[in-house]
LOLUM-909867 format. One record per atom (N, C-alpha, C): residue in one letter; x negated, y, z negated. Coordinates in steps of 0.02 Angstrom, whole numbers, plus 50000, padded with zeros to 5 digits. Layout:
BEGIN
AXYZ...
END
This chain:
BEGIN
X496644855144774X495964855544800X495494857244743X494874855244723X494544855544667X494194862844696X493704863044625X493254868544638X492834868244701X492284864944704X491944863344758X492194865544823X492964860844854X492904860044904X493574867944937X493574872244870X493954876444887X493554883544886X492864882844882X492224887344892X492114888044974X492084889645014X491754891345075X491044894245076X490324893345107X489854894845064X489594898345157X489764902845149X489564906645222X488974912945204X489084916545261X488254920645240X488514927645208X488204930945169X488274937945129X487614942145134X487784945945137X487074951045121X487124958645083X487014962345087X487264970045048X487884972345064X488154972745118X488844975445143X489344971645094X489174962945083X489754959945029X490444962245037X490524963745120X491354964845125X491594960945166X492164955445140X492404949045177X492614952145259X492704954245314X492934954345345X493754952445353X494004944945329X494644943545349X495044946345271X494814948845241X494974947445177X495324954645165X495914956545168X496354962345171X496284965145238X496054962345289X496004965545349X496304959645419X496024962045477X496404960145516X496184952645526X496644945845534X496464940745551X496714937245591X496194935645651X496304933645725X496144926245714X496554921445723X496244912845711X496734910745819X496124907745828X496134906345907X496294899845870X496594891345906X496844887845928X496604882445970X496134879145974X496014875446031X496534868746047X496424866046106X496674859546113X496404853546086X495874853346016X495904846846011X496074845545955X495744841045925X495964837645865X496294843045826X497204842145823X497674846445759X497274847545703X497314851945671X496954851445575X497354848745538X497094843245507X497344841845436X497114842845380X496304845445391X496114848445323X496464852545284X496594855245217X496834860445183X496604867345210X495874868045217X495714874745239X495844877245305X495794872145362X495794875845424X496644877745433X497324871545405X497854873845396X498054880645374X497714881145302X497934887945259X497664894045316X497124893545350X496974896745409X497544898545461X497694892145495X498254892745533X498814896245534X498924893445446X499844897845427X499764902345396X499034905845369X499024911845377X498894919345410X498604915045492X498434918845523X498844926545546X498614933245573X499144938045571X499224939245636X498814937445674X498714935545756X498644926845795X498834925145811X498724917445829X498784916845897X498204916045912X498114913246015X498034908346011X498314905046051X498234896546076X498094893646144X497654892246150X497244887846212X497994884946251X497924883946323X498834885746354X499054876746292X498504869446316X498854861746272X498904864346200X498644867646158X498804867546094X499224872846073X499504877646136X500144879846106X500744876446109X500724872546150X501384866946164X501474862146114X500884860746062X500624856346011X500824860145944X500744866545945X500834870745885X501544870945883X501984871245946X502514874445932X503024869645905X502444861745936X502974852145920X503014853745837X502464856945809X502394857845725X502714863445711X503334866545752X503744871945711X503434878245690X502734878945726X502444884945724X502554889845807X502664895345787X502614899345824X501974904045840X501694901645896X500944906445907X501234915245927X500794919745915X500784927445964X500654926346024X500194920446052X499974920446152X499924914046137X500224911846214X499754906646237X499234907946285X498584906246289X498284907946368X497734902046398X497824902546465X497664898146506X497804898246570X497614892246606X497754891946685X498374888146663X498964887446599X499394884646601X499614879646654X499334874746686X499344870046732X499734863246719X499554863946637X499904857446601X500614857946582X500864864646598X501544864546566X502054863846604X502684863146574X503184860246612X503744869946637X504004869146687X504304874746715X504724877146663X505014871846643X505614872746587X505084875346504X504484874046488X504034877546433X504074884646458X503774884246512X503554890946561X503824896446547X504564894946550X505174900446556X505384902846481X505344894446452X505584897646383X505154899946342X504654901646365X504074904546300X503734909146360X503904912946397X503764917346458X503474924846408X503824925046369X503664929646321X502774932046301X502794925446275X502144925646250X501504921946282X501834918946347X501164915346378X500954920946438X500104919846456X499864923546500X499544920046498X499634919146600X499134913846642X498554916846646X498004912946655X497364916846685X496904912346725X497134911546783X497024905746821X496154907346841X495504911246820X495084912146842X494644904446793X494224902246850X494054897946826X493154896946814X492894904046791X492404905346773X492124903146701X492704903246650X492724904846576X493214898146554X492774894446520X493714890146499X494134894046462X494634890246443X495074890946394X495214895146336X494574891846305X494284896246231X494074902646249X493744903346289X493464911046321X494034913746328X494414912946376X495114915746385X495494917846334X495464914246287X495874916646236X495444922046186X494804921446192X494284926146148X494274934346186X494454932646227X494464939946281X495184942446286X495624938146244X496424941246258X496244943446174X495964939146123X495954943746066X495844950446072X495094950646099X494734954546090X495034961946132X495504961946197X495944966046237X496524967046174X496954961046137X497234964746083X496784968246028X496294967545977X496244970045947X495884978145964X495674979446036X495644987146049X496004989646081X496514986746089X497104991746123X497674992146067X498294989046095X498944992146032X499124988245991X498544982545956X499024978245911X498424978845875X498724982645826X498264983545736X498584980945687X498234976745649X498334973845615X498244979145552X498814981545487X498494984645421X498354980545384X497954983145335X497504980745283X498024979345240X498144974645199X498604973445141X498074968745086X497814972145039X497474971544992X497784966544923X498574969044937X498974966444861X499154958544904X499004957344974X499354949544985X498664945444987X499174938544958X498184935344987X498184930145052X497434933345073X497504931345134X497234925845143X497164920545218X496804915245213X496134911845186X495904918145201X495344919145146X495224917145076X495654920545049X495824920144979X496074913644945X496434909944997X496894903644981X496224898345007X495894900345061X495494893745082X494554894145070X494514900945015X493884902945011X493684905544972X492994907344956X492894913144919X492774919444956X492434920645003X492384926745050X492064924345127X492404927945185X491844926745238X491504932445240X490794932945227X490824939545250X490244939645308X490044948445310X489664949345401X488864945545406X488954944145475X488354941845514X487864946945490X487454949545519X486744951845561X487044957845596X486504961945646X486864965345691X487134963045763X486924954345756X487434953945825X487884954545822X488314954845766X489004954045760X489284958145728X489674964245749X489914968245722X490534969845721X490924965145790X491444967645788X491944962845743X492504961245787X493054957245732X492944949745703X493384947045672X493154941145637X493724936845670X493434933445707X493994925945734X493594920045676X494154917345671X494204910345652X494304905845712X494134900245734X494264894545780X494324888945745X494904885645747X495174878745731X495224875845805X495444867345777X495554863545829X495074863545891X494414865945891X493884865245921X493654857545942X493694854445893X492974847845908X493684840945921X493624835645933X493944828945938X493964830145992X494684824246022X494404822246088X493984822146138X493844825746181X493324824446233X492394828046208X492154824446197X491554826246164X491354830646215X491244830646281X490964837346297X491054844146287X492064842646283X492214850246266X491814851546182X491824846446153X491644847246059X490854851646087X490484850346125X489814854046119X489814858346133X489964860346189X490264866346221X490864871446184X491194870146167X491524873446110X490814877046057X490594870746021X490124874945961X489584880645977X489304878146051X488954882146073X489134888846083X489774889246106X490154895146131X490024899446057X490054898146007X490004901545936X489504906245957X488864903245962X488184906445980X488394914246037X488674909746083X488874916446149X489224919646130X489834918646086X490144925846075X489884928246037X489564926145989X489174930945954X488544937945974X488254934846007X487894938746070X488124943146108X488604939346144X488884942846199X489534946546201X489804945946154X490444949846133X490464952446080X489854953146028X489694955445957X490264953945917X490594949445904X491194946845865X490874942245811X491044940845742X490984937845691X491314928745721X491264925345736X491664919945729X491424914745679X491934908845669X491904903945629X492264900045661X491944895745668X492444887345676X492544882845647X493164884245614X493024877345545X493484869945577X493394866145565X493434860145569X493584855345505X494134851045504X494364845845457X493834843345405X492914846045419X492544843545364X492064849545336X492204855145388X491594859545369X491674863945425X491234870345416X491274876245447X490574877645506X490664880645575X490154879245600X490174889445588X489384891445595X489274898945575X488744900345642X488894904145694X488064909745717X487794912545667X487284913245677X486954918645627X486234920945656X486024925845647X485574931045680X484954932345642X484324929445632X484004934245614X483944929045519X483784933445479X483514932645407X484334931645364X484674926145346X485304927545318X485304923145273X485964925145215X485704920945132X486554918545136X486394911745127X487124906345121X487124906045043X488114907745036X488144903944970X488244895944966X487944894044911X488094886444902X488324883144849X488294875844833X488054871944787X487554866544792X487544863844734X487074859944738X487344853244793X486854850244808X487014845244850X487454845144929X487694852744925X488314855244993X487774852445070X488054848645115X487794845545165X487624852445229X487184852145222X486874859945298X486554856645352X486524858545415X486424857445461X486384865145510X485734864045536X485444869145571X485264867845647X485614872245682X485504871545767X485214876645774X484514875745805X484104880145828X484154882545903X484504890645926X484834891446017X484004895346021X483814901845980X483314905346035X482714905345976X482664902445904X482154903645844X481444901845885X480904906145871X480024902945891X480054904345826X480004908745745X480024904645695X480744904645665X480694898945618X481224897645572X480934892345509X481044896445464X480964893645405X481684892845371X481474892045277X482084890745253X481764892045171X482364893945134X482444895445060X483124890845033X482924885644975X483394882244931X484034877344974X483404874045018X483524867345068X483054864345024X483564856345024X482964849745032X482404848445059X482544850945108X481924850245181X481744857145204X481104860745230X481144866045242X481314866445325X481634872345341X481904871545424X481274872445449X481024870345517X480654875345546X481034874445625X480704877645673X480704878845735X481054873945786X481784868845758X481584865045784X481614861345867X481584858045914X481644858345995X482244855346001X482264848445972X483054846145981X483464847045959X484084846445957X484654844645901X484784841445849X484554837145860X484634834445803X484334834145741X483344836245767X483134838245710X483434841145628X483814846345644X484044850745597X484624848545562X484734843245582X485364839945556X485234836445479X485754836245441X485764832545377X485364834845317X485364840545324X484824842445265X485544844045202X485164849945155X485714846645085X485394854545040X485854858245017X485694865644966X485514860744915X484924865444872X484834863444812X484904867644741X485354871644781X485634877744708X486244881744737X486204887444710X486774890644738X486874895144790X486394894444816X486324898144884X485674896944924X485664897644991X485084894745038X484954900945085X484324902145105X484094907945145X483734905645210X483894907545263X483584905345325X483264908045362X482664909645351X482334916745388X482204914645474X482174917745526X482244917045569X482194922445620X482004924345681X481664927645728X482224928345799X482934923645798X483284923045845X483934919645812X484144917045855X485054915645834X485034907545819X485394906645793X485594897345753X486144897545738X486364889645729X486964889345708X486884884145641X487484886945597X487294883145526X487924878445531X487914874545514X488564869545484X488554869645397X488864869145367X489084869645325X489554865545280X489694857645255X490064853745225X490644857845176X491074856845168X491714860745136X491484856445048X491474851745056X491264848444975X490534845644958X490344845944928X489444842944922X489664834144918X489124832044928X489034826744949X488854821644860X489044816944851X489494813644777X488944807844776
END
């Protein structure tokens, strides 16, 4: 993997302390599109906790990986899965929350009750192998740092709904998340926050609650914008980009700049 595309260019501010980076790391699982990127993998097989959506633990396990949970309304599985992985699956047949929720609320029940993860400083962690640092949001987000793979492909509704969900847990469960994806990383972010970059790295900005939003060391300056798509396709023009802002957004982020 070259320089470029082995940079991760997420948000920093004074704290400058990675979250996953000698500490605890929770990477959730969805059912769609497997990763074949380098980064969301090195994610995967380094995760120290791994929940899986109930279809993509049956998918993880065809790839000789072993998840910590499965969770779901497990509906899709066969009696004979059921029994032999009884261990680690927990149904949750309420059908308020999909999947992904389900599994963000079984993290979040492990990481404050009895499964602590220690800090090991001398190993390197996914982080380290697929990044330069993630580090913290804003004050919506204070608590732990999930990673989400296998989010977006097949059924495009779940792909929107998935990204959106970034925004809600962030809010509503004060958790750090990231969803990276086979081309790039999707980020919440809260408020006034400074991205590292490069030159030319592809950004994209979803505006959920901004009345203003500007921008620092974009092509284009952000503002306010109503649709979706507005905010799409813009491009860093140095080594880092600043997004000032009054409410919550979501950044996308390209893994390599654009050639």
């Amino acid at each position: 993997m070259d320089e470029q595309s082995n940079f991760l260019h997420l948000p920093h501010g004074e704290a400058g302390r990675g979250p996953l980076v000698g500490g605890a790391s929770f990477v959730i699982l969805a059912d769609g599109s497997f990763p074949t990127h380098d980064i969301p993998l090195d994610i995967l097989h380094n995760a120290k906790y791994l929940c899986c959506c109930d279809g993509a633990g049956m998918e993880l396990i065809s790839h000789g990986i072993m998840p910590d949970a499965i969770v779901g309304d497990c509906d899709s599985m066969t009696e004979e899965f059921k029994e032999r992985y009884k261990d680690i699956i927990h149904v949750v047949e309420e059908q308020e929350y999909n999947d992904l929720t389900k599994c963000t609320k079984h993290v979040l029940e492990i990481q404050n009750s009895e499964f602590k993860i220690q800090n090991d400083t001398s190993a390197e962690t996914m982080v380290d192998k697929a990044a330069d640092r993630l580090l913290p949001h804003g004050e919506a987000g204070r608590g732990p740092t999930i990673a989400y793979l296998g989010c977006t492909g097949k059924r495009e509704d779940h792909t929107l709904g998935n990204i959106s969900l970034m925004a809600f847990y962030m809010e509503e469960f004060g958790i750090k998340p990231y969803m990276f994806t086979d081309y790039g990383v999707f980020m919440p972010a809260h408020g006034t926050q400074t991205f590292r970059s490069t030159p030319r790295l592809q950004v994209s900005i979803f505006n959920i609650s901004c009345e203003e939003l500007t921008s620092e060391g974009l092509r284009w300056n952000a503002y306010p914008y109503r649709q979706l798509w507005q905010g799409t396709l813009n491009e860093a023009t140095g080594d880092s980009f600043t997004i000032h802002a009054d409410g919550t957004y979501i950044v996308y982020v390209t893994y390599e700049a654009k050639t």
